[in-house]
KERO-248258 format. One line per 3 residues: number of its first residue (from 1); for each residue x, y, z of C-alpha. Coordinates in Angstrom, 3 decimals, always signed. Example, Ala and Ser with C-alpha at 12.3 -4.5 7.8 and 13.67 -1.06 7.14 Angstrom:
# KERO-248258
1) +12.300:-4.500:+7.800 | +13.670:-1.060:+7.140
END
This chain:
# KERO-248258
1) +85.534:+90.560:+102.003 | +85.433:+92.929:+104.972 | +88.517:+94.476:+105.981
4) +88.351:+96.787:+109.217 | +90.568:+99.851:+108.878 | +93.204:+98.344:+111.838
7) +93.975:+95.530:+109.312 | +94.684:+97.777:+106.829 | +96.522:+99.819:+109.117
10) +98.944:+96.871:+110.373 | +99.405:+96.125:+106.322 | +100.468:+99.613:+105.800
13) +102.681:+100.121:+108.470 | +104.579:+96.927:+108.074 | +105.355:+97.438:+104.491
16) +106.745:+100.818:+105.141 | +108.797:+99.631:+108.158 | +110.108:+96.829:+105.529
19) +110.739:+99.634:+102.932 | +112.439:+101.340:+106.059 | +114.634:+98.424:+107.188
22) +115.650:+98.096:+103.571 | +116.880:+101.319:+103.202 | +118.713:+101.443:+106.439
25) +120.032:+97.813:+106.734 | +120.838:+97.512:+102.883 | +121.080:+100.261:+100.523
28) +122.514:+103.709:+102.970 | +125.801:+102.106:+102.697 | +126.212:+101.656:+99.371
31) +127.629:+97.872:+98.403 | +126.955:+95.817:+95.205 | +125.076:+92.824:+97.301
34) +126.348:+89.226:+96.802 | +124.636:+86.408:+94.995 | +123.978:+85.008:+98.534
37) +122.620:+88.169:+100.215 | +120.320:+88.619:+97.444 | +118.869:+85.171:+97.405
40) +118.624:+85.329:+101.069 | +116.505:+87.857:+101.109 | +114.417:+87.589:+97.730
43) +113.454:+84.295:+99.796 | +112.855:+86.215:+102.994 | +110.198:+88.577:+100.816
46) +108.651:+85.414:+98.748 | +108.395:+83.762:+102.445 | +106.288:+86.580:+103.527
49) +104.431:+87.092:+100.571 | +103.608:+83.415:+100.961 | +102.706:+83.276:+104.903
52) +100.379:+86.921:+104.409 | +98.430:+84.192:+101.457 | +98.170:+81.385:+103.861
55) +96.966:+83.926:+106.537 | +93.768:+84.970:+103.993 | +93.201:+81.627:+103.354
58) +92.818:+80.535:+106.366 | +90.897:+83.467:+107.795 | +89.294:+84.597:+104.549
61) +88.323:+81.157:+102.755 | +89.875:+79.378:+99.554 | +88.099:+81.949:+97.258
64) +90.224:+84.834:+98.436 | +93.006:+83.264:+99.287 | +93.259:+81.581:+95.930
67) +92.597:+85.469:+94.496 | +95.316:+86.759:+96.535 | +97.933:+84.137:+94.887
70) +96.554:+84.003:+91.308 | +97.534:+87.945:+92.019 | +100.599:+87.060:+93.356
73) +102.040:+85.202:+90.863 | +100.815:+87.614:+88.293 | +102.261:+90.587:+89.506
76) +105.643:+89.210:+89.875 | +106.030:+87.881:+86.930 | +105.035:+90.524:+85.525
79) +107.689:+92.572:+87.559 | +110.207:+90.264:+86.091 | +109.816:+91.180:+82.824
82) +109.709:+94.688:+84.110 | +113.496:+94.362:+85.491 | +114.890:+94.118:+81.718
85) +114.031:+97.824:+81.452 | +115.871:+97.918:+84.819 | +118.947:+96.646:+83.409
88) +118.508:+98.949:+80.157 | +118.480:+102.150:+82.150 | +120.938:+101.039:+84.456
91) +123.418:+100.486:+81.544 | +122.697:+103.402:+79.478 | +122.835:+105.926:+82.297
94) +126.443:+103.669:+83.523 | +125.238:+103.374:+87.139 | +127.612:+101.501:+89.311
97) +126.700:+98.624:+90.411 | +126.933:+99.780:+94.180 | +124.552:+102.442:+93.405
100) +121.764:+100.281:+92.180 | +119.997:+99.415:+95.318 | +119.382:+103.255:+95.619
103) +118.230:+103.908:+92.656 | +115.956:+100.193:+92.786 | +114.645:+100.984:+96.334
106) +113.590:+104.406:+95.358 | +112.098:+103.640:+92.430 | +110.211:+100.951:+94.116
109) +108.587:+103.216:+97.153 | +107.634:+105.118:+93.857 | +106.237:+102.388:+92.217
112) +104.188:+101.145:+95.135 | +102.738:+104.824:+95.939 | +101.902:+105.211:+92.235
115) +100.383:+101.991:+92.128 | +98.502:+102.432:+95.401 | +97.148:+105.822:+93.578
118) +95.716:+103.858:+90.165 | +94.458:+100.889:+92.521 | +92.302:+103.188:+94.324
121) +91.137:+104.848:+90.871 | +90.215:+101.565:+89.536 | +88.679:+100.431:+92.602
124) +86.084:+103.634:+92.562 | +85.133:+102.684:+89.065 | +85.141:+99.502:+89.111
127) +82.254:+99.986:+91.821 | +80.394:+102.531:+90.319 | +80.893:+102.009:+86.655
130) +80.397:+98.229:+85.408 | +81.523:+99.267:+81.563 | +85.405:+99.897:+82.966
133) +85.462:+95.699:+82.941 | +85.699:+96.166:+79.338 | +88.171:+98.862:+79.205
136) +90.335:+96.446:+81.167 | +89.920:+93.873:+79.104 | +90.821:+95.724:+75.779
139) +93.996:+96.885:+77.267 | +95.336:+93.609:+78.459 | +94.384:+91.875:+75.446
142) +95.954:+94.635:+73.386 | +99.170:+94.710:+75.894 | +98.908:+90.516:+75.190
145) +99.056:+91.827:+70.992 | +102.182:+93.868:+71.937 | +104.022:+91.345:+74.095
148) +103.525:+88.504:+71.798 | +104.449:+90.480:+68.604 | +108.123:+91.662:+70.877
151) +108.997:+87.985:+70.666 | +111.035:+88.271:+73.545 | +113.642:+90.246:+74.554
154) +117.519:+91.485:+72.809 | +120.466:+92.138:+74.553 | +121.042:+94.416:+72.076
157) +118.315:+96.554:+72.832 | +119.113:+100.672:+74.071 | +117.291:+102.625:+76.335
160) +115.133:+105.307:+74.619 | +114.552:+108.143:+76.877 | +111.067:+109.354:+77.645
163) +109.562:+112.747:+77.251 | +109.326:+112.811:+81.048 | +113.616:+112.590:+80.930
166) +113.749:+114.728:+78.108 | +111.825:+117.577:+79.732 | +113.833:+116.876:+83.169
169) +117.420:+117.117:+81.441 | +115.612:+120.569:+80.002 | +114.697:+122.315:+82.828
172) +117.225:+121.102:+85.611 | +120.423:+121.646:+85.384 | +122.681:+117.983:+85.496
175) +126.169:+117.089:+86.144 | +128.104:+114.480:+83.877 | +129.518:+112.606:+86.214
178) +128.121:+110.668:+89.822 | +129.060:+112.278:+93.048 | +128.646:+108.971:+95.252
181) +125.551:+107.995:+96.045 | +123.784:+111.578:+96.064 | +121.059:+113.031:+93.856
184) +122.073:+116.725:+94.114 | +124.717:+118.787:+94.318 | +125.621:+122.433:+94.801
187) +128.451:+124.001:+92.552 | +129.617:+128.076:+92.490 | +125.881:+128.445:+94.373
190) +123.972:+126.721:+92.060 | +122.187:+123.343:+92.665 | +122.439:+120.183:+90.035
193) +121.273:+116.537:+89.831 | +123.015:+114.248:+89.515 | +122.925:+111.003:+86.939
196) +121.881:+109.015:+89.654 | +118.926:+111.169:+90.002 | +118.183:+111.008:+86.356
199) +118.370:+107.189:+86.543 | +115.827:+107.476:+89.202 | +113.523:+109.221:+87.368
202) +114.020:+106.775:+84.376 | +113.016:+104.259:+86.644 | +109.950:+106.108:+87.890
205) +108.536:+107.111:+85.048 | +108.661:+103.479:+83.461 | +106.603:+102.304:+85.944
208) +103.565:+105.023:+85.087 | +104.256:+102.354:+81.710 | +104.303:+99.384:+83.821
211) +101.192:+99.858:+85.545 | +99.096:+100.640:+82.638 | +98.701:+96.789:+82.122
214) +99.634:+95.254:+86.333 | +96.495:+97.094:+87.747 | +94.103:+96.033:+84.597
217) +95.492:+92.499:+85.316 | +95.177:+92.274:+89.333 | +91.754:+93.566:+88.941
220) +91.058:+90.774:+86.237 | +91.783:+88.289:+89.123 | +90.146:+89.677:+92.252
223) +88.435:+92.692:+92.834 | +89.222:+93.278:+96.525 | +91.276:+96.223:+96.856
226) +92.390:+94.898:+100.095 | +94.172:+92.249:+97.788 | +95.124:+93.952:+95.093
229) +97.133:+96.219:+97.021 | +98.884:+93.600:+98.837 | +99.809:+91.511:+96.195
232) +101.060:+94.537:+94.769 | +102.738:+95.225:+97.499 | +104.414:+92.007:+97.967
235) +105.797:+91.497:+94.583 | +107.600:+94.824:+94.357 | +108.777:+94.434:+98.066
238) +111.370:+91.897:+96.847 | +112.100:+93.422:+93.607 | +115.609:+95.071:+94.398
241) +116.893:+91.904:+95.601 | +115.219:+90.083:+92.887 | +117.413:+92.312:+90.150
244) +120.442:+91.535:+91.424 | +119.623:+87.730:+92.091 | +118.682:+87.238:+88.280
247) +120.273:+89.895:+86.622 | +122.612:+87.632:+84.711 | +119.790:+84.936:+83.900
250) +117.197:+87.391:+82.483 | +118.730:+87.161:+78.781 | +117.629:+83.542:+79.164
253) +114.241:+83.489:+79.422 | +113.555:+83.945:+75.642 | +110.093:+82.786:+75.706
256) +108.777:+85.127:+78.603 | +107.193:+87.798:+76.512 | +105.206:+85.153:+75.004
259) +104.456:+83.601:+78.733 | +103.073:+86.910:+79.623 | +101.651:+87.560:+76.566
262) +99.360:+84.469:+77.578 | +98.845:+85.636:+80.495 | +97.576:+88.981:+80.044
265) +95.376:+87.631:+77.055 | +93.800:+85.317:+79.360 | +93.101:+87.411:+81.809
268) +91.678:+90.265:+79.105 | +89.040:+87.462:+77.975 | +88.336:+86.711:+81.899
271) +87.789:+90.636:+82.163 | +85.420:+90.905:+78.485 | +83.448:+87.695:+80.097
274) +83.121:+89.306:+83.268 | +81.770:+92.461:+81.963 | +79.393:+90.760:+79.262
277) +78.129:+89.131:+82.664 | +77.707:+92.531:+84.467 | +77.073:+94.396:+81.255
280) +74.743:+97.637:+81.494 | +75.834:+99.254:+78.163 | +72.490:+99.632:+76.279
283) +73.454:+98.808:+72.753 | +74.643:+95.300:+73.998 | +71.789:+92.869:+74.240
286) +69.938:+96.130:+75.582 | +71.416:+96.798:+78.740 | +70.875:+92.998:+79.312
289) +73.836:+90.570:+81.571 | +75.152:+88.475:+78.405 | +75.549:+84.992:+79.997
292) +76.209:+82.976:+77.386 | +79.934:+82.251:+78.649 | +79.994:+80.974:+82.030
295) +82.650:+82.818:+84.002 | +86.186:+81.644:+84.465 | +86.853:+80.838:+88.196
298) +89.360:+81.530:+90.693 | +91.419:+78.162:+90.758 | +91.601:+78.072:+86.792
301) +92.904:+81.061:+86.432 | +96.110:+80.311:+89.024 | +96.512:+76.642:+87.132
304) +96.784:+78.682:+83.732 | +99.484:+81.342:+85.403 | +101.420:+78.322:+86.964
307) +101.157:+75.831:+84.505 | +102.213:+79.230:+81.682 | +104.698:+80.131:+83.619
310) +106.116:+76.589:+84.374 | +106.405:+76.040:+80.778 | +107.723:+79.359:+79.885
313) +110.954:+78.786:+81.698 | +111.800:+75.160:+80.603 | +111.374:+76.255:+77.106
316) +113.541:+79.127:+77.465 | +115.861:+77.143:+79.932 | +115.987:+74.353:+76.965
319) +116.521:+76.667:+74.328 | +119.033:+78.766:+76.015 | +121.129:+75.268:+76.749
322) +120.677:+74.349:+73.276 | +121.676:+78.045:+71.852 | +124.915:+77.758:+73.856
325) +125.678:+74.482:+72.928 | +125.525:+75.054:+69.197 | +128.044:+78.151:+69.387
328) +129.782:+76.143:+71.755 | +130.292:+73.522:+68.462 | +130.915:+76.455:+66.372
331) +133.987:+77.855:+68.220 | +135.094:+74.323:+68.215 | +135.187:+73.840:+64.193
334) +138.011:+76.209:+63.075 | +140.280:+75.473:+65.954 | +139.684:+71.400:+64.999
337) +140.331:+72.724:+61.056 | +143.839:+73.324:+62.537
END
């Protein structure tokens, strides 16, 4: 696929000038957004997301465009999962919820430039060395191990702090209370953060966590970085609005860890069968391909995402229902006993 540099350049500048419009049209004033402004525009970002696809596909072929939503897809569900850290740090640090989007939208423009960073890494070696197909692959499958073996997600679950946070709250001096929306502030002469700040940072550093196993998986479904850094791009666009749109539901969906851990297991094997096909290591098979396993294509690997993720949410949709009825019938016994 042969991007010319203006493409990329159009890409680039609109997803800033979207970053841009968020921050001035949403989050400068702070507000806690309504349950219809957020679903507005989480469907305004999917809708783009969506017509950017259809554009590849119809100008690039069914191979990429089918690459570009298998990436999709992957990404943000994978961001989903990443919002229950969201809601962790947001609780433990006691951020108000009108100074969320600040601390979302800035962690986001983080995330994206970090991300942008490791895509371009992996892109270089994936071109130059064929052996990092297998590094890849270990991770995701291990990340798969780790998901799986979480079994889901607690309420009851506390924020750890990082070393990153540790060493900030260290070295920089920080106030115990918020001053508004602002990150520093300057008392007797002297210059402090603030704990929206340190929520920021929270949020920041997760992400270095996040992308350890989103840019091993993107590059498990296409290797265009053209691609991968839009479909990046595109799930994290609508991730602020996304938080707030779901925030209550996310306790729900019991089963996702296990969803994802599918996922990311599947996509590890597609990554170990890729680089058996490509492999060059000379104690396997003697520096030899290995095609013993044909390789997994493009439309397979979007029906297992979908068809994961479909079933994913019913079960935890169906369990959830079920959970609630049965302490509904519990409340109800001692009061009949009266």
């Amino acid at each position: 696929m042969d991007v010319p540099f203006w493409i990329w350049a159009v890409t680039v500048a609109a997803i800033v000038g979207m970053l841009f419009f968020d921050f001035v049209g949403h989050v400068r004033t702070p507000h806690a957004p309504s349950l219809r402004e957020s679903a507005t525009w989480s469907a305004v970002y999917v809708g783009i997301a969506v017509v950017f696809g259809l554009l590849v596909l119809m100008l690039a072929g069914p191979q990429f465009g089918g690459e570009y939503f298998a990436g999709y897809i992957t990404e943000k569900s994978l961001s989903v999962d990443n919002l229950f850290v969201f809601v962790l740090v947001m609780a433990s640090f006691g951020v108000p919820r009108e100074l969320q989007q600040k601390v979302l939208l800035f962690g986001i423009t983080f995330a994206l430039a970090l991300r942008t960073v490791f895509i371009l890494i992996g892109a270089a070696a994936i071109e130059n060395f064929s052996w990092v197909f297998y590094v890849f692959g270990a991770i995701l499958l291990y990340t798969a191990y780790v998901q799986a073996k979480s079994g889901g997600h607690s309420g009851e679950e506390e924020y750890e702090e990082n070393a990153v946070l540790r060493f900030t709250r260290k070295v920089l001096p920080t106030t115990e209370e918020f001053h508004s929306d602002r990150m520093t502030v300057k008392r007797q002469g002297k210059r402090f953060i603030t704990p929206l700040a340190i929520a920021l940072i929270a949020i920041g550093s997760a992400d270095v966590i996040f992308a350890v196993d989103s840019i091993p998986a993107i590059f498990g479904l296409t290797e265009e970085t053209y691609l991968v850094f839009a479909a990046n791009a595109f799930s994290l666009l609508g991730l602020r609005q996304l938080f707030f749109l779901i925030d209550g539901l996310l306790d729900r969906l019991v089963y996702l860890a296990y969803g994802l851990a599918v996922i990311l297991g599947f996509i590890g094997a597609k990554l170990v069968i890729h680089a058996l096909h490509t492999n060059e290591l000379p104690f396997l098979n003697g520096g030899e391909h290995i095609t013993v396993i044909p390789e997994i294509p493009t439309w397979l690997s979007l029906a297992v995402i979908l068809v994961t993720l479909l079933v994913t949410t019913v079960l935890s949709l169906r369990r959830d229902r079920r959970d609630r009825r049965d302490r509904a019938r519990a409340r109800a016994l001692p009061a009949a006993a009266e």
